[in-house]
N, C-alpha and C positions, 0 to 999 in steps of 0.2 A: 584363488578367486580373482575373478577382474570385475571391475566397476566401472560403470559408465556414468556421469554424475552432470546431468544439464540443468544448471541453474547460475542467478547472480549468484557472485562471492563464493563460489562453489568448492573453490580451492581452501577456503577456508577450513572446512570441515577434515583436513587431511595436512594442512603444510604444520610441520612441528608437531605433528602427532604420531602419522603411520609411520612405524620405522620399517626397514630396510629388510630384515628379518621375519617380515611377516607370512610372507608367501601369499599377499596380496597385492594389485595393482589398482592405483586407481586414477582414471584419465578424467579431469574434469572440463567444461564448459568454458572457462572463465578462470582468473589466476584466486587470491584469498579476499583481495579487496576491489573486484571491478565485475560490473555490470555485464549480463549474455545479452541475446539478441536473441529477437523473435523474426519470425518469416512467415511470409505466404499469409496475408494477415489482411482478408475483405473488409476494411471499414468503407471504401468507397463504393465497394459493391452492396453490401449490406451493411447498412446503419443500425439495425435491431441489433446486429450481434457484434460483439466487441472480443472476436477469439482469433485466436492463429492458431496454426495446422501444426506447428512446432517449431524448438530452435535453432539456430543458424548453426550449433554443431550436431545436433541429432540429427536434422534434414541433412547439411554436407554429408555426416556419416551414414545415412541408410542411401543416396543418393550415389557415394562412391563402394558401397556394396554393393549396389544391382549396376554398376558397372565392371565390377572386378567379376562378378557371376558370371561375365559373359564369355573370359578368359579362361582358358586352361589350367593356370596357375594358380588363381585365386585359391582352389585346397591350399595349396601351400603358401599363403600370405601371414606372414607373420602380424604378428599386434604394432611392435617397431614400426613396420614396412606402413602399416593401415595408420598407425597414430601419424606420419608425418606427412601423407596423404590430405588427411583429415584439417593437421594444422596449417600445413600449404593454402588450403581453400576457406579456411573462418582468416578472415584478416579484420574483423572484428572483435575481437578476443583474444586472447592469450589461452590456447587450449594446453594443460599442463599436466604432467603425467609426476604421482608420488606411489611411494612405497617399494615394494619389491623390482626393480627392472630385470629381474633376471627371467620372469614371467613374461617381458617382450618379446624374450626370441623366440617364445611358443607358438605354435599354429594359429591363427584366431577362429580358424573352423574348428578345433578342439572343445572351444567355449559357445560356438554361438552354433555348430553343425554346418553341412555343404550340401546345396540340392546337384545331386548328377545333372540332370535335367533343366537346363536352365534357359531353353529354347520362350518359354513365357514370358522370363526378365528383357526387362526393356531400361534404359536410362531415362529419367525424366528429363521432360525439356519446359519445365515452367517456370513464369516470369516471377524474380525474384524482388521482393520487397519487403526489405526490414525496417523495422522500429526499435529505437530504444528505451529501455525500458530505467527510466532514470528517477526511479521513488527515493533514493537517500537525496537527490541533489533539486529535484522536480520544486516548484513554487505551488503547484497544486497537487493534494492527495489523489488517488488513482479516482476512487465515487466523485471526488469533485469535479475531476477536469470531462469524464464524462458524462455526468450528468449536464454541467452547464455547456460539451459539446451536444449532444440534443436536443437541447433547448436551441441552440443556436439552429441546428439542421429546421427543426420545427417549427421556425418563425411564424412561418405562412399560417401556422395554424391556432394562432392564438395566442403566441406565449411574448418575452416581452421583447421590446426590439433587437434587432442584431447587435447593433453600436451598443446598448446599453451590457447585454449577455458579453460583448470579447470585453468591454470593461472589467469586466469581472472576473474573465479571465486573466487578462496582462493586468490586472489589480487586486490579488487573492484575498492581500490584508482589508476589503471591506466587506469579504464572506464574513456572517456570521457565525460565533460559536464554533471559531478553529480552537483546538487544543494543542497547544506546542510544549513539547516533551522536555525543551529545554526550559523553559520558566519553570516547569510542575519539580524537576527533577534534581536538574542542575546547579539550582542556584548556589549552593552551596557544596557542591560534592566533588570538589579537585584535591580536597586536602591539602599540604603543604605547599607552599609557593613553590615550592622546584620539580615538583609532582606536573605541572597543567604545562610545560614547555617540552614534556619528553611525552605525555598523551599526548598533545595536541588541541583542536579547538575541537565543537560538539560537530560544528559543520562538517570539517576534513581532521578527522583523528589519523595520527600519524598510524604508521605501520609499524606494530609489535609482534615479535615472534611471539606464538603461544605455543604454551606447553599444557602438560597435563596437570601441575599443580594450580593453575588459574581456574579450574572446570568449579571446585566448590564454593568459591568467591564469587564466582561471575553467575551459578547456580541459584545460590543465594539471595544476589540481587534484584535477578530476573522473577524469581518466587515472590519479593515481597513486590516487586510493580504488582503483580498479577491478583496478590491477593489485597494489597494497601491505595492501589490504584484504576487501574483497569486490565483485562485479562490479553497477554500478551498472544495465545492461539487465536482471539476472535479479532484480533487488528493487527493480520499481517503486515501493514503499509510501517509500520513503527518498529519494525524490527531493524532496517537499515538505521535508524536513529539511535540507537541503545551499543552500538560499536565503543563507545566512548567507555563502557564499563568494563570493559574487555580489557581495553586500555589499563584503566585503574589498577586493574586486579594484577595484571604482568609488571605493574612496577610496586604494588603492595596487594600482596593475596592474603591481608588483614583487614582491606578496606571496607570491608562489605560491612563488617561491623558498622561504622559509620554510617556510609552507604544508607543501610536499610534505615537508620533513625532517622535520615532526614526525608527519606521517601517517604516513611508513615507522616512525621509532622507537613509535608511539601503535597500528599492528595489527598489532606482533610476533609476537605470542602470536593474533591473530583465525584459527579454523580455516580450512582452504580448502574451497572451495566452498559456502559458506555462504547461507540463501534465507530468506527474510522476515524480512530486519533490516527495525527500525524507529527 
């Protein structure tokens, strides 16, 4: 099986987990703890929509296939040959390859097929422009910063002044009715003193190898945010924030215990149903 995985933290999902034996490969995006990139991405052309065409390794990779298409050789491109290809041209990321490598010296037309024909392919030639997509480290949630960019674009039509709107922006702490994950969550959840210098802070938690005995600790915790606080599927943006438990559990995968009683006692008072913590 090969996998192609484009997302933040993407390497996460696979570094200390997929072993070697698997008979799968998996190339991802982005290394366990760092941010992909987006491209091709009209905000200045259109301000109604706030989307990009795709990532800075999806686009390089379907971009250096309809150039390889044009070759002779391409049937015979190995996965190896395409993955360093691929990471040649993202130099925004760390594009990373786990599990099986014996799977790279395979065909990649084995997996994905070959058009004979390939007089239609063309290489694209368009202007590239990426963004970063920086929700764990951003001063504003994603609804915030573009709601209050709109307001800004829409001046002209009523809304309130320019100066006042970037205030708010380059000043977050007087948005009202932010929720911070570390007051609700953290205030008590490092455990022993020798415990919060090998995790790290909430902001940059260091880098822990994971394995698979952390999955029920760190399941566990994540269960009771969801049902003691707010639901972790409907506020995407707070999941870069919760890395910290991950932490916990790789240096005690007994913490949860803890963990979850101070979550219940810590979102007593958190309303229900609540959408864009950060």
């Amino acid at each position: 099986m090969l996998l192609y995985i484009a997302s933040c933290d993407a390497g996460s999902m696979f570094d200390g987990i997929l072993r070697e034996d698997t008979n799968i490969l998996a190339i991802t995006a982005s290394g366990p703890r760092e941010n992909a990139y987006a491209c091709y991405c009209g905000f200045d052309l259109s301000p109604s929509y706030y989307t990009c065409l795709g990532s800075l390794f999806s686009v390089k990779w379907m971009e250096d296939l309809d150039e390889s298409a044009l070759s002779k050789s391409s049937k015979q491109l190995s996965i190896f040959n395409d993955y360093r290809e691929v990471r040649t041209n993202v130099t925004k990321s760390n594009i990373m390859m786990y599990g099986d490598f014996e799977i790279g010296s395979e065909k990649l037309s084995s997996f994905i097929g070959y058009h004979e024909n390939s007089d239609e392919v063309s290489r694209r030639d368009l202007h590239e422009r990426e963004i970063q997509y920086q929700l764990a480290h951003g001063k504003l949630s994603v609804p915030e910063f573009l709601k209050l960019s709109t307001e800004l674009r829409q001046n002209n039509k009523g809304y309130e002044s320019g100066e006042t709107l970037q205030n708010k922006i380059e000043n977050p702490d007087e948005i009202s009715h932010r929720l911070c994950v570390q007051k609700h969550l953290l205030g008590g959840g490092k455990g022993e003193a020798g415990h919060q210098e090998c995790i790290g802070d909430y902001g940059e938690p260091n880098y822990l190898k994971l394995n698979l005995s952390v999955f029920p600790c760190y399941r566990s915790i994540l269960n009771q945010i969801t049902e003691s606080c707010f639901s972790l599927p409907k506020n995407p943006y707070v999941l870069d924030k919760i890395k910290i438990f991950a932490n916990m559990c790789v240096v005690d995968n007994q913490i949860h215990q803890m963990i979850c009683n101070i979550i219940i006692k810590s979102c007593s008072d958190v309303l229900d149903n609540i959408i864009n913590v950060q």
